[in-house]
VOGU-996327 format. One line per 8 residues: number of its first residue (from 1); their letters; for each residue x, y, z of N, C-alpha, C, O, CB. Coordinates in pm, whole numbers, plus 50000, padded with zeros to 5 digits. Glycine has a CB too. Layout:
<nodes>
NUM	A	X,Y,Z,X,Y,Z,X,Y,Z,X,Y,Z,X,Y,Z  ...
</nodes>
This chain:
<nodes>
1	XXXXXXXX	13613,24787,86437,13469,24783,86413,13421,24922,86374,13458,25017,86444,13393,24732,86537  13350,24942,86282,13306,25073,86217,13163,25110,86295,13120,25016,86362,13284,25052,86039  13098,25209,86298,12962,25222,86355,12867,25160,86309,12760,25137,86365,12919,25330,86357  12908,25121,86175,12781,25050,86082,12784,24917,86148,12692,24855,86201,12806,25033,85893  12922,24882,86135,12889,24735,86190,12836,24744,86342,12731,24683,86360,13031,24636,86185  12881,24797,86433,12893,24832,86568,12694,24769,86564,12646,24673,86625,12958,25042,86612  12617,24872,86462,12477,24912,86458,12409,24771,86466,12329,24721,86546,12435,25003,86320  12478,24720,86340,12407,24597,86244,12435,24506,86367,12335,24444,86403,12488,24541,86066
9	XXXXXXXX	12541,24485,86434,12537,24359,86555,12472,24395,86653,12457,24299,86728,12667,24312,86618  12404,24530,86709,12320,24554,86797,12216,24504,86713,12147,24424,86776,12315,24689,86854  12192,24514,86638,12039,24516,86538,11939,24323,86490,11830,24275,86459,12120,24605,86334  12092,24287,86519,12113,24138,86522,12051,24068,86619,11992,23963,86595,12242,24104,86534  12060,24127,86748,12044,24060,86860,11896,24081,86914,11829,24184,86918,12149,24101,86954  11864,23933,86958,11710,23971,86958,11682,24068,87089,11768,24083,87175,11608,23823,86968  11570,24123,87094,11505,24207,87173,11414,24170,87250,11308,24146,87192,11462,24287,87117  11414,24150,87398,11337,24084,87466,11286,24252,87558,11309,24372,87543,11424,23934,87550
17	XXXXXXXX	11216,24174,87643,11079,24313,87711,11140,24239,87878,11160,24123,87911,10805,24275,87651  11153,24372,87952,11225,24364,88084,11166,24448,88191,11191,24568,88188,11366,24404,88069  11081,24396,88298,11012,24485,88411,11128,24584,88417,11245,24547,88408,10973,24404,88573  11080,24752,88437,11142,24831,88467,11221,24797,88598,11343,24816,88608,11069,24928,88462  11116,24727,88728,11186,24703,88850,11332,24575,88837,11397,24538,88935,11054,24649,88958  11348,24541,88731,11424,24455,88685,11579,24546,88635,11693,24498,88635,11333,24376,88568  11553,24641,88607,11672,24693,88575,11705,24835,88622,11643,24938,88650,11681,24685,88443  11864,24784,88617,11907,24886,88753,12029,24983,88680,12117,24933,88610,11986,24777,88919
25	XXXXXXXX	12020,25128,88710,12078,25216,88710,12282,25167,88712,12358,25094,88775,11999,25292,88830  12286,25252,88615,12490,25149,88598,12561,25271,88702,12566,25384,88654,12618,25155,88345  12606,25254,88820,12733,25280,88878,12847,25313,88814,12890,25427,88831,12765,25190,88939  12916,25222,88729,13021,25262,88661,12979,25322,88530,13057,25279,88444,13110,25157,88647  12910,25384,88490,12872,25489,88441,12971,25593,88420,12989,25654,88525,12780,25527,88509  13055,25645,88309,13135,25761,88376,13083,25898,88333,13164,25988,88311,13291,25754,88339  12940,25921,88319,12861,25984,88333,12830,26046,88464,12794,26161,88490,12790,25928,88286  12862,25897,88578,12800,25930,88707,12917,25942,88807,12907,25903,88924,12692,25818,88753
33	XXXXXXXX	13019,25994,88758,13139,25964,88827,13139,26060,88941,13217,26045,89035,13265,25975,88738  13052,26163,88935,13046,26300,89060,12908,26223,89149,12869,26265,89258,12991,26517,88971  12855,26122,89087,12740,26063,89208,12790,26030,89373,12880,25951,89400,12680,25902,89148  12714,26103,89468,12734,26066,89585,12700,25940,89612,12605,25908,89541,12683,26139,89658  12735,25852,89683,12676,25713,89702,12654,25642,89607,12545,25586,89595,12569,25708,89758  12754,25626,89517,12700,25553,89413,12660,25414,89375,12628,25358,89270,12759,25575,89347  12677,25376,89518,12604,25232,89520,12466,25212,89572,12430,25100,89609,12680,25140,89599  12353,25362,89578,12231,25363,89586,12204,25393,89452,12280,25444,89371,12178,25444,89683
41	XXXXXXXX	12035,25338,89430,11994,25359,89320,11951,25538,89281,11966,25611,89184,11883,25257,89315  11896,25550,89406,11793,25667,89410,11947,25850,89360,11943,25950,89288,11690,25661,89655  12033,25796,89440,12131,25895,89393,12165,25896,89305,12183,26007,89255,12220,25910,89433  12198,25761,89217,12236,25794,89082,12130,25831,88991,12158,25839,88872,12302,25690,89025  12030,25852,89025,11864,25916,88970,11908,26027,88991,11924,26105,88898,11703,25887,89050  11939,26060,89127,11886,26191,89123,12046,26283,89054,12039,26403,89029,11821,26241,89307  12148,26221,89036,12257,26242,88992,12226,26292,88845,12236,26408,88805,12340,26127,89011  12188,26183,88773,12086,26174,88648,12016,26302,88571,12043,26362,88467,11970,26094,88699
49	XXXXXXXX	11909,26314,88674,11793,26427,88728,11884,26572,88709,11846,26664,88637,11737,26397,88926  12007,26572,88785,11999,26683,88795,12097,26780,88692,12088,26894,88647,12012,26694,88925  12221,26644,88679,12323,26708,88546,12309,26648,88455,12389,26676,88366,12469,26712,88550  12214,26542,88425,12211,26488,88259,12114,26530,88187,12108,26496,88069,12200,26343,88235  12030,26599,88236,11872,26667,88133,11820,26578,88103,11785,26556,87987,11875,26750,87989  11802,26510,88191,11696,26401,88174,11549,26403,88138,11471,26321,88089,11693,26345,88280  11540,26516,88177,11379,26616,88173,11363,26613,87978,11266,26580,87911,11410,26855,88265  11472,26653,87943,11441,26624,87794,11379,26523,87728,11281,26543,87656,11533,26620,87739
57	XXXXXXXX	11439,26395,87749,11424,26281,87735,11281,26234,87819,11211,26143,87775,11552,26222,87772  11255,26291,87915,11129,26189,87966,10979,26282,87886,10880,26219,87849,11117,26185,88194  10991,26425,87871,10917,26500,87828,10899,26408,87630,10783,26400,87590,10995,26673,87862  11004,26356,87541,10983,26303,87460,10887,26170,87504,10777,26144,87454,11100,26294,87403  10953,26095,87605,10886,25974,87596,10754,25987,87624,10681,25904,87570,10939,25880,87675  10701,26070,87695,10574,26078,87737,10502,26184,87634,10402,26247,87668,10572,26120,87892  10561,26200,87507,10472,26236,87412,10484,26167,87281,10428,26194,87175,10480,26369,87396  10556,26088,87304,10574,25972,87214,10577,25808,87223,10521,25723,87154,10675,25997,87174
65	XXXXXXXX	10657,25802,87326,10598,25696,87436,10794,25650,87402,10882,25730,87368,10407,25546,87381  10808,25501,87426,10917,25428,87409,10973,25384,87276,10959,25270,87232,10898,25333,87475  11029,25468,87224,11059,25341,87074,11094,25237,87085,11209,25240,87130,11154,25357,86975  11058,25134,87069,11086,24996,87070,11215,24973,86984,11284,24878,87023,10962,24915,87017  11264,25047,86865,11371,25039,86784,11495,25076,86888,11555,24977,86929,11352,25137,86651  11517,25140,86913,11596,25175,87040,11572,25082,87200,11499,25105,87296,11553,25337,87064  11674,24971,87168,11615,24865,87310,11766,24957,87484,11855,25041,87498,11683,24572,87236  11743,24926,87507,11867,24954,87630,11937,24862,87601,11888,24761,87551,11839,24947,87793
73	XXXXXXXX	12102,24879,87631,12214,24746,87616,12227,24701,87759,12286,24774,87838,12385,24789,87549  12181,24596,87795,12267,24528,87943,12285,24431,87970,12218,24338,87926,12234,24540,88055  12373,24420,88047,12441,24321,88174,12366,24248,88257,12281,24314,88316,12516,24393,88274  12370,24113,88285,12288,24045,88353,12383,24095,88534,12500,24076,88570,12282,23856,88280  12283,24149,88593,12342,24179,88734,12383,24012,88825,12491,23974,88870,12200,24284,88830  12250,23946,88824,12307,23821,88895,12285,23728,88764,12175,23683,88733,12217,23766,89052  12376,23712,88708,12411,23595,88587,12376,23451,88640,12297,23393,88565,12588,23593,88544  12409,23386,88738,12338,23271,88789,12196,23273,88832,12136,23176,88785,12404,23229,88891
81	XXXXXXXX	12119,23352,88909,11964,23335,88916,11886,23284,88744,11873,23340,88635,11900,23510,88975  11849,23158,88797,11761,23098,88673,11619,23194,88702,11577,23238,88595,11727,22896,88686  11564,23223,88781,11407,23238,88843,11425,23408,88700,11493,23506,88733,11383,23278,89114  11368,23403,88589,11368,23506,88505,11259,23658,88607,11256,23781,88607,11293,23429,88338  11215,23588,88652,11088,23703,88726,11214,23805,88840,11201,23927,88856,10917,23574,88867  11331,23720,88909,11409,23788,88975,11540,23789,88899,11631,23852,88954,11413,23740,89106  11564,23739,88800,11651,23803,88749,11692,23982,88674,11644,24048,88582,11653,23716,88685  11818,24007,88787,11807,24152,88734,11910,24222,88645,12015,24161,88664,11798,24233,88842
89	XXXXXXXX	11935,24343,88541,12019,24360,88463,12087,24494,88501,12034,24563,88587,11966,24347,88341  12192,24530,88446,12262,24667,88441,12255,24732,88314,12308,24690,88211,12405,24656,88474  12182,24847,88327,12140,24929,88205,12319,24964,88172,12396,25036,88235,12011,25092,88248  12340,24885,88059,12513,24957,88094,12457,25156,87934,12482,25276,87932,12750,24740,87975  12393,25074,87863,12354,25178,87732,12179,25226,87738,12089,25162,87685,12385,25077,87560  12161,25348,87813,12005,25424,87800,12043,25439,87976,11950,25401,88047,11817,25302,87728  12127,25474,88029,12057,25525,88159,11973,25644,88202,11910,25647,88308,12138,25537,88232  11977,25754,88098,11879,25842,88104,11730,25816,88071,11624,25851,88123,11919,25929,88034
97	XXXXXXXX	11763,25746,87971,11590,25672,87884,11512,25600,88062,11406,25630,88116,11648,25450,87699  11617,25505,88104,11579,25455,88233,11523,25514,88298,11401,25505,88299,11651,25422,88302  11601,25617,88394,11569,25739,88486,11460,25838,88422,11432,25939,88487,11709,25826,88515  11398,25817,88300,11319,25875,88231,11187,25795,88318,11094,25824,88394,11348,25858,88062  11236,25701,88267,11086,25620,88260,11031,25585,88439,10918,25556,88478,11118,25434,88155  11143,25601,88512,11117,25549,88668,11069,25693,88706,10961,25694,88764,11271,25479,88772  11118,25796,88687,11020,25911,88712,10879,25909,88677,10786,25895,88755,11063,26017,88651  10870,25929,88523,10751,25937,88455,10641,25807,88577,10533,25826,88634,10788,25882,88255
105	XXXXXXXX	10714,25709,88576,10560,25613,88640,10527,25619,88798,10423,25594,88859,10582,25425,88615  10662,25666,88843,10642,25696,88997,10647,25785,89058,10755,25829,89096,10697,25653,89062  10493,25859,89098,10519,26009,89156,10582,26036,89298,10652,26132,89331,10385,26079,89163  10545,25942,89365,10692,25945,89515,10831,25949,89446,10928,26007,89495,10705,25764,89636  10833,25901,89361,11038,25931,89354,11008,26052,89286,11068,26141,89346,11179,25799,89237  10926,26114,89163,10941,26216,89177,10949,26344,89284,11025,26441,89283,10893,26214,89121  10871,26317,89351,10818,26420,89489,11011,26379,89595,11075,26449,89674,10586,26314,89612  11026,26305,89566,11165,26277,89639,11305,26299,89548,11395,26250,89616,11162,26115,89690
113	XXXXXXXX	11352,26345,89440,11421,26347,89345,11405,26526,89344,11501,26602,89350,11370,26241,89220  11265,26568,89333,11196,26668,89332,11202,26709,89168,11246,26807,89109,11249,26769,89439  11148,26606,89132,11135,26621,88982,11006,26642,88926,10958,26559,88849,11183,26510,88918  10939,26759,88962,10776,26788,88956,10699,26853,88876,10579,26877,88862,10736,26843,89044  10821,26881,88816,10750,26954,88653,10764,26852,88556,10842,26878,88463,10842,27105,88577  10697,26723,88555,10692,26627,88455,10576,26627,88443,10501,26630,88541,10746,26506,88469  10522,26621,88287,10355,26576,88331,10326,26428,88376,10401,26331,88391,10248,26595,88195  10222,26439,88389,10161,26346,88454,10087,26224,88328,10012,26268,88241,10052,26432,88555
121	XXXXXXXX	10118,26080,88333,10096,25973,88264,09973,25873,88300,09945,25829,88411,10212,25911,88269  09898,25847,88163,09728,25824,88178,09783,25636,88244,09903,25606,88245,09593,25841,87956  09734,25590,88266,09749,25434,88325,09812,25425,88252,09935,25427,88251,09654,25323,88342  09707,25406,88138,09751,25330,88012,09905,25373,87942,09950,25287,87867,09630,25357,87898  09975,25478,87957,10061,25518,87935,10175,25467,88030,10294,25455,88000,10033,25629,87924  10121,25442,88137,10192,25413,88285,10238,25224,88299,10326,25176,88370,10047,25465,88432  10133,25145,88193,10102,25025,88174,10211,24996,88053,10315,24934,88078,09945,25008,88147  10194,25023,87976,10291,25061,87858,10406,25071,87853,10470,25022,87760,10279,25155,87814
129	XXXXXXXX	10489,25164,87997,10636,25164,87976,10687,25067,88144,10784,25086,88217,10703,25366,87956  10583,24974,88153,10592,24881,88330,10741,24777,88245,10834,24732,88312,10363,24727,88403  10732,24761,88119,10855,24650,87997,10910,24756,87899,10855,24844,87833,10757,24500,87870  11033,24717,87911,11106,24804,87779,11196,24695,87756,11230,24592,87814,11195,24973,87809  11227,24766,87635,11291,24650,87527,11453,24677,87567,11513,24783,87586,11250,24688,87325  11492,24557,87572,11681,24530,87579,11739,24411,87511,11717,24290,87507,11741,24501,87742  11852,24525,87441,11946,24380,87416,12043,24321,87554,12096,24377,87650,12073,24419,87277  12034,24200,87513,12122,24134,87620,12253,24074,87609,12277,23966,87555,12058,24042,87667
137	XXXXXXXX	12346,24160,87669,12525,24135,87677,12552,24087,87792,12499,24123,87897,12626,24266,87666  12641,23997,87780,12686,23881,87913,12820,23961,87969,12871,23931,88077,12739,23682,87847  12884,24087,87864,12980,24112,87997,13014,24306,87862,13017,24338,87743,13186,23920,88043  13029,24362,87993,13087,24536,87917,13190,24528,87827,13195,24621,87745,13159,24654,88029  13302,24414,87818,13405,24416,87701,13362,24396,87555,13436,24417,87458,13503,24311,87725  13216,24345,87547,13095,24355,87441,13060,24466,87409,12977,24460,87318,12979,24300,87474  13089,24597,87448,13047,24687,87419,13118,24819,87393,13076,24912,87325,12975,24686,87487  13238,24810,87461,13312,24963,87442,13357,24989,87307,13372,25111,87298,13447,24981,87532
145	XXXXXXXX	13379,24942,87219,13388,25013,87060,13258,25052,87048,13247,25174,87062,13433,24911,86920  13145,24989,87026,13020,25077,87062,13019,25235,87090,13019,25334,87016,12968,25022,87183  13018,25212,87249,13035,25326,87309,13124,25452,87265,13108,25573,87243,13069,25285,87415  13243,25345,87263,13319,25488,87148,13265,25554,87059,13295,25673,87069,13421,25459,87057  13208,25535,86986,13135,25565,86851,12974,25641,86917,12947,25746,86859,13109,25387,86743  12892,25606,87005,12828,25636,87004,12826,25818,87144,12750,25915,87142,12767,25501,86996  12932,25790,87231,12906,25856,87339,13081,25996,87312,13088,26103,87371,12895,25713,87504  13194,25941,87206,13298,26028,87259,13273,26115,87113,13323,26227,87117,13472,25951,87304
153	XXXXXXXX	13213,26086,87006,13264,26201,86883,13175,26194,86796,13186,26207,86675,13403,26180,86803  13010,26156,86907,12852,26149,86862,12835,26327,86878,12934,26388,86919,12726,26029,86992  12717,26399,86847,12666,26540,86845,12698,26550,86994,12811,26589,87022,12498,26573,86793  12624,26523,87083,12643,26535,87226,12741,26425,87305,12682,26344,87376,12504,26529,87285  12886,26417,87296,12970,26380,87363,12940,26357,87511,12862,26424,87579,13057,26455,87338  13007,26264,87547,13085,26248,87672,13157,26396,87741,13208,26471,87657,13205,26137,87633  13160,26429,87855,13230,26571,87884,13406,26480,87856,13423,26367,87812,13181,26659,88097  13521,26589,87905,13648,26525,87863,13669,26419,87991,13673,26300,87958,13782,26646,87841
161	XXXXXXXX	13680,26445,88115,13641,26366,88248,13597,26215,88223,13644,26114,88276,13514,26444,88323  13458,26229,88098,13404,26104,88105,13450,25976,88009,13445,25853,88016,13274,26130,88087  13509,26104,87889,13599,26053,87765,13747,25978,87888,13774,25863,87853,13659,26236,87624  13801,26007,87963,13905,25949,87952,13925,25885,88052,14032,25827,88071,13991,26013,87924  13781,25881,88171,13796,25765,88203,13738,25621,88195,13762,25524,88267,13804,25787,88276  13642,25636,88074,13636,25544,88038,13740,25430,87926,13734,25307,87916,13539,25579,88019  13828,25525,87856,13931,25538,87771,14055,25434,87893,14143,25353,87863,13964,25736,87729  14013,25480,88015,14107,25439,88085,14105,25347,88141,14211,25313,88195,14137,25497,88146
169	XXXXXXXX	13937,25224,88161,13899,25107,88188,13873,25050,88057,13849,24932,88084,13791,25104,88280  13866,25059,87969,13904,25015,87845,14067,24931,87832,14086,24813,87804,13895,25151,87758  14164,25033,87863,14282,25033,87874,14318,24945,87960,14362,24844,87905,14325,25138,87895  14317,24939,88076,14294,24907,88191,14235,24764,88201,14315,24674,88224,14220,25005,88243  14133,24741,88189,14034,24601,88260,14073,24554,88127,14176,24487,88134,13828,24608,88314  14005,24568,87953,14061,24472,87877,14165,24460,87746,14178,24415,87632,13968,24426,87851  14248,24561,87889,14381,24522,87768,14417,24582,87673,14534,24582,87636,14374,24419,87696  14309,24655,87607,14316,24724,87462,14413,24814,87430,14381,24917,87489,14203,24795,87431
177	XXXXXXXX	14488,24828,87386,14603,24967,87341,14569,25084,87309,14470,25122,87246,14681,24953,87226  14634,25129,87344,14557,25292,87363,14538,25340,87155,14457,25403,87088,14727,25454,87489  14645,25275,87134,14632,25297,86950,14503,25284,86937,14419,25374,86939,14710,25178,86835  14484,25137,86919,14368,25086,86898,14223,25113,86955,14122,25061,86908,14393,24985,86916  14226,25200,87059,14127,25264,87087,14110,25390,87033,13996,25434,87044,14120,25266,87199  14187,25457,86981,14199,25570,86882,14154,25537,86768,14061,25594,86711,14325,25618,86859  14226,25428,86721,14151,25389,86533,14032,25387,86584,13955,25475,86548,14186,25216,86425  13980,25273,86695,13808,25253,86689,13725,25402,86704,13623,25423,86638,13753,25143,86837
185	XXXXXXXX	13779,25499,86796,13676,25610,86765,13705,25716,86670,13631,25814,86665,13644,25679,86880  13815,25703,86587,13801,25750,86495,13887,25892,86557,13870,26000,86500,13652,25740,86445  13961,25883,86653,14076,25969,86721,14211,26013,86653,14269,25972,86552,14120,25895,86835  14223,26055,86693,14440,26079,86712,14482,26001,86817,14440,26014,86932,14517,26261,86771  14586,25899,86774,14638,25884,86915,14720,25930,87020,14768,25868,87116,14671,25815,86916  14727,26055,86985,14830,26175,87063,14696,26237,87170,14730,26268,87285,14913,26334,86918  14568,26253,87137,14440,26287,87170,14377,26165,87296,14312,26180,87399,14353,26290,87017  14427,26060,87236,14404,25913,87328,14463,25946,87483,14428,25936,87601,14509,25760,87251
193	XXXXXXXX	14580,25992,87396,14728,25966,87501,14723,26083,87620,14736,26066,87741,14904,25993,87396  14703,26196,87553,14674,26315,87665,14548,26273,87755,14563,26307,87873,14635,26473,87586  14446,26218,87733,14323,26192,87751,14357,26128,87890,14307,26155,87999,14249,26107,87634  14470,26020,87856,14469,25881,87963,14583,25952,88055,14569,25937,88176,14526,25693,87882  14652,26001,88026,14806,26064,88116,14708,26132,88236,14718,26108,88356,14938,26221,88007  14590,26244,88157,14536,26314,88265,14466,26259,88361,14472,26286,88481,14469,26397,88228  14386,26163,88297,14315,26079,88410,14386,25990,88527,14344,25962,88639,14235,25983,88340  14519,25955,88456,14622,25871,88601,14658,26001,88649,14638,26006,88770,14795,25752,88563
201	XXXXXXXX	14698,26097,88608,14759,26214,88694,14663,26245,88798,14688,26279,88914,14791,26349,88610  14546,26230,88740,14414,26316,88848,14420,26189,88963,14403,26228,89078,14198,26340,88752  14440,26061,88947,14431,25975,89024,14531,25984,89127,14505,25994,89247,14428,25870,88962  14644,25982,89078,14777,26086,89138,14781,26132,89201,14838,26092,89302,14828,26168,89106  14716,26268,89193,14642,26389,89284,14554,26417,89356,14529,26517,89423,14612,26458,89247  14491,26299,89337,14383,26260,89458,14421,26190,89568,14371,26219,89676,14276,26180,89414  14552,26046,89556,14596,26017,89643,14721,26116,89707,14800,26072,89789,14615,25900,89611  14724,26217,89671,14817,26295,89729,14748,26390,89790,14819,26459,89864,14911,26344,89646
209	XXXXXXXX	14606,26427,89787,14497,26497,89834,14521,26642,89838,14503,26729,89923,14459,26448,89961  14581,26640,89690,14610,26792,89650,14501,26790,89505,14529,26852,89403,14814,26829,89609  14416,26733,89516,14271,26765,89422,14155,26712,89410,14162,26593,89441,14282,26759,89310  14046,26743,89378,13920,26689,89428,13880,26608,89327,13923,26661,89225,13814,26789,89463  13797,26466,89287,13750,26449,89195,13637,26512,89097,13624,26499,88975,13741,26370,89224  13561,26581,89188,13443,26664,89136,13521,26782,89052,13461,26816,88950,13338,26729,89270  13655,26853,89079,13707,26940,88991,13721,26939,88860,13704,27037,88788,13797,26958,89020  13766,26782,88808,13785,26755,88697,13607,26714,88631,13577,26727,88513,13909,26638,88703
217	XXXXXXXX	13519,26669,88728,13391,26668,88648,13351,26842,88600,13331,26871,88482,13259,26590,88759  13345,26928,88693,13300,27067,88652,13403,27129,88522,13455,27240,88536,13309,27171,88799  13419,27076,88439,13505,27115,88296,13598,27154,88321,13623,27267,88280,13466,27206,88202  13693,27086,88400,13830,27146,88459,13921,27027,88455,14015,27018,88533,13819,27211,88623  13896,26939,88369,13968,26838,88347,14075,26871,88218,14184,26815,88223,13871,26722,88327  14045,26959,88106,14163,26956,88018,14246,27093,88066,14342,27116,87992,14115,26957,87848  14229,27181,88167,14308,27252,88249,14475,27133,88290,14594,27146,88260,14188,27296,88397  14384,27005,88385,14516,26912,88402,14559,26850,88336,14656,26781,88365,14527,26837,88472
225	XXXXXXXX	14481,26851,88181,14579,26759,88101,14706,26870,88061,14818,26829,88032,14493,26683,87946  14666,27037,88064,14734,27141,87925,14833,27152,88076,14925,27230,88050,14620,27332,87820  14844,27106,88210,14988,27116,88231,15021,27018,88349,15055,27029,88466,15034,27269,88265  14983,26876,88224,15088,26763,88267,15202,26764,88271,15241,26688,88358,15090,26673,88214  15294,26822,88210,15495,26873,88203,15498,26915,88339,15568,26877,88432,15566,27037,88077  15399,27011,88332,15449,27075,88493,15415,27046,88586,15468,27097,88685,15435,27186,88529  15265,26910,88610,15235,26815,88749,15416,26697,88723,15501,26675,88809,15009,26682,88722  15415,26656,88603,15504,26563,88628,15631,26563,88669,15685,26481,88743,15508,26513,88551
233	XXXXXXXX	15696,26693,88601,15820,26780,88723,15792,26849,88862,15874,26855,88954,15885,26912,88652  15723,26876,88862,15686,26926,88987,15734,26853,89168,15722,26733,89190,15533,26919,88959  15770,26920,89241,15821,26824,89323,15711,26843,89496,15739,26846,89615,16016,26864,89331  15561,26853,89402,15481,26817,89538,15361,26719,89549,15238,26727,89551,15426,26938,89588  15488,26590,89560,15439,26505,89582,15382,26386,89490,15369,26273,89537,15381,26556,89637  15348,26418,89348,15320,26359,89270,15449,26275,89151,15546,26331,89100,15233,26449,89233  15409,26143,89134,15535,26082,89102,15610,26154,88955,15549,26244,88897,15500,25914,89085  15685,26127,88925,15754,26196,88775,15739,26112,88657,15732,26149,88540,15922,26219,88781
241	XXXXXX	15733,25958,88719,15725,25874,88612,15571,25852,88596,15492,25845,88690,15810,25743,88633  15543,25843,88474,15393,25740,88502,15439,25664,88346,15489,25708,88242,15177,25850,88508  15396,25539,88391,15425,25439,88286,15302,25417,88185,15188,25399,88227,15463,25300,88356  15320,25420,88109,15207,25436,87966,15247,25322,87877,15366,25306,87851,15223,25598,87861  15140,25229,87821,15170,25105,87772,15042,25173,87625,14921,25198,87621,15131,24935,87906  15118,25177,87558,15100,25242,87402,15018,25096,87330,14984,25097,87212,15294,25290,87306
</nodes>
């Protein structure tokens, strides 16, 4: 799938309007992979808040407001609830735009986030972003060529951490070949391959509790890819083989 097309089938799909309290902050995010608790909402806000510059993004919306051309991509959270008023979604594409907009309208989570240099929004401005526009995907294997294209070799990338482990539930949950995830973003697959080795190694090294996960978020992740030869000979503790399905 090329980006054009990637565009034109987002562009396809109709656009419906979704209570903000309706949609919820994505967990598997690998944006949010250093979030404490990442099965609260308010942490992955403030996760958000504090290493994604979110402040950028809400300072646009609140002087421009929401583009409606730009909807959020998500996931129906409970896929069986018929009752549409409690049905809720997973922002899997705009979680910053999100965390934009739940600041901007609520000054307690700001005052609790401590996000207080935002200005301040007239009702009517406040009334305005209560619905935002989403397309609606019934499951994330709908979306990762997307994502490729839009988040690993867009102006502002993915850090390498976030590139490869998502590269690695791709791989992983549906199957895809690591080739073929290279053609789709427009990669090397030697670039794929280092990408994914490092991320099982780091997994490796975490169950051997000779490394932290937060290490590889602070830009210290292609440090363990440039000496995989020497985690994989190495004789502390970490296995020699790791099996790679090309």
């Amino acid at each position: 799938m090329t980006k054009k097309k990637a565009t034109e089938e987002s562009a396809g799909r109709p656009i419906t309007k979704v209570l903000v309290r309706n949609l919820l902050l994505d967990a598997e995010n690998p944006r949010l992979a250093s979030a404490k608790g990442r099965d609260k909402q308010e942490d992955l806000l403030k996760t958000l808040w504090t290493e994604m510059a979110v402040d950028e993004v809400a300072l646009s919306i609140a002087a421009n407001g929401f583009f409606e051309e730009e909807p959020l991509f998500v996931i129906p959270e409970n896929p069986r609830e018929k009752d549409e008023a409690r049905r809720r979604y997973l922002v899997v594409e705009g979680n910053r735009r999100l965390a934009a907009v739940m600041l901007l309208c609520d000054p307690v989570l700001r005052k609790r986030i401590v996000a207080t240099d935002l200005p301040p929004l007239s009702q009517d401005a406040i009334t305005k972003l209560k619905r935002l526009p989403v397309s609606v995907y019934q499951t994330r294997e709908e979306l990762w060529q997307f994502f490729g294209f839009r988040h690993i070799n867009e102006p502002k990338p993915w850090d390498a951490f976030s590139k490869a482990r998502y590269m690695a539930e791709v791989h992983e949950n549906y199957e895809v070949p690591l080739a073929e995830i290279a053609n789709s973003i427009g990669d090397r697959h030697s670039t794929v391959l280092r990408l994914y080795r490092g991320v099982k190694l780091l997994e490796q090294a975490e169950q051997a509790g000779r490394f932290k996960r937060k290490d590889a978020v602070k830009n210290r992740f292609y440090f363990l890819i440039s000496i995989q030869p020497l985690i994989s000979r190495s004789s502390n503790g970490f296995s020699g083989s790791l099996r790679i399905v090309h």
